[in-house]
C-alpha positions as CSV (number, residue, x, y, z in Angstrom):
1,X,131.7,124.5,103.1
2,X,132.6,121.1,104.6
3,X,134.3,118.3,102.5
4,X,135.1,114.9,104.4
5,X,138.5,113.4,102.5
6,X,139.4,110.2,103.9
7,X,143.0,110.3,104.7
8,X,146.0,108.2,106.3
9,X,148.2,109.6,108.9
10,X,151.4,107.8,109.5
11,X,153.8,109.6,112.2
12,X,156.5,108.7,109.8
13,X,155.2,110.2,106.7
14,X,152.5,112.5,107.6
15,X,149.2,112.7,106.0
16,X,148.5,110.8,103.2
17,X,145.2,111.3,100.9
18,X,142.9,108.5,99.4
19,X,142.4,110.9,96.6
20,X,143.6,114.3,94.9
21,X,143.2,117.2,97.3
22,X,144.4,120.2,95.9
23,X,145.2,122.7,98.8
24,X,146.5,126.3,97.8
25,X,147.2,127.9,101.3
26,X,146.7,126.9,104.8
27,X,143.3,125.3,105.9
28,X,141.4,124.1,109.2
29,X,140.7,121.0,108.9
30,X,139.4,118.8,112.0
31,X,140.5,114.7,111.9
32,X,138.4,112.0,113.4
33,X,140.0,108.7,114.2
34,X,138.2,106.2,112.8
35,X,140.1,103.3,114.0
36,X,140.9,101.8,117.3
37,X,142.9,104.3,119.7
38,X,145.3,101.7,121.1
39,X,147.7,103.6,118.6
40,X,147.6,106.9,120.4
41,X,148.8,108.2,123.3
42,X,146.5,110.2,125.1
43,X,148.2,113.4,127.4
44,X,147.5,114.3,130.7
45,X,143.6,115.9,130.6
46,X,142.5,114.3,127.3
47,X,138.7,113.5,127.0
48,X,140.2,110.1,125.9
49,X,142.1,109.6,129.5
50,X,139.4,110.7,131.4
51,X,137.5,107.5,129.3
52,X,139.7,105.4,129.9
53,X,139.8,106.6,133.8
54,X,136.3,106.1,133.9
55,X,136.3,102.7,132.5
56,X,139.0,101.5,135.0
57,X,137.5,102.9,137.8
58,X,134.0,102.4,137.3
59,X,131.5,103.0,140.4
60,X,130.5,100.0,142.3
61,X,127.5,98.2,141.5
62,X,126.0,99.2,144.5
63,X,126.8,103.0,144.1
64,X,124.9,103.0,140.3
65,X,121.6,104.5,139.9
66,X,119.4,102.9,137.0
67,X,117.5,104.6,134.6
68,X,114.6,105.0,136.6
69,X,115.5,106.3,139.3
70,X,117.7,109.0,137.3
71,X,113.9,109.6,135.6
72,X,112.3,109.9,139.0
73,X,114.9,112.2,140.3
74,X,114.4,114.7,137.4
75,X,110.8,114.4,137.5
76,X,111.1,115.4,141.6
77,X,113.4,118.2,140.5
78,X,111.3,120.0,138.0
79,X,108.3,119.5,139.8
80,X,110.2,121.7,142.8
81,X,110.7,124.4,140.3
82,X,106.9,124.9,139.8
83,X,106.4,125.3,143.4
């Protein structure tokens, strides 16, 4: 069963819980950042540094495709496969 606890994590003091949480024994649990990122330090192969990769070195204007022509590209594509 999933529970969502909201909880503060300080590097200094660890987790901290915004209300009682009885744990017995070792659990998964999975943590979602819910606050800006500017606080974390992303290593080498993170999803979060190939964002930020992305973002700095977006394609040129001229290089984008818009929506349409993405739709009229798939269209093309699937209509190929009935062929």
């Amino acid at each position: 069963m999933l529970q969502t606890v909201e909880a503060i994590y300080d590097p200094q003091k660890g987790l901290a819980f915004s209300e009682a949480v009885n744990v017995t024994a070792p659990i998964k649990v999975w943590v979602t950042f819910a606050e800006s990122s500017r606080f974390l330090t992303p290593k080498k192969g993170s999803a979060q540094a190939l964002l930020n990769t992305l973002k700095m070195n977006s394609l040129p204007q001229t290089a984008q495709v818009s929506d349409a022509d993405i739709d009229a590209q798939i269209q093309e594509i699937s209509q190929s496969w009935e062929s």
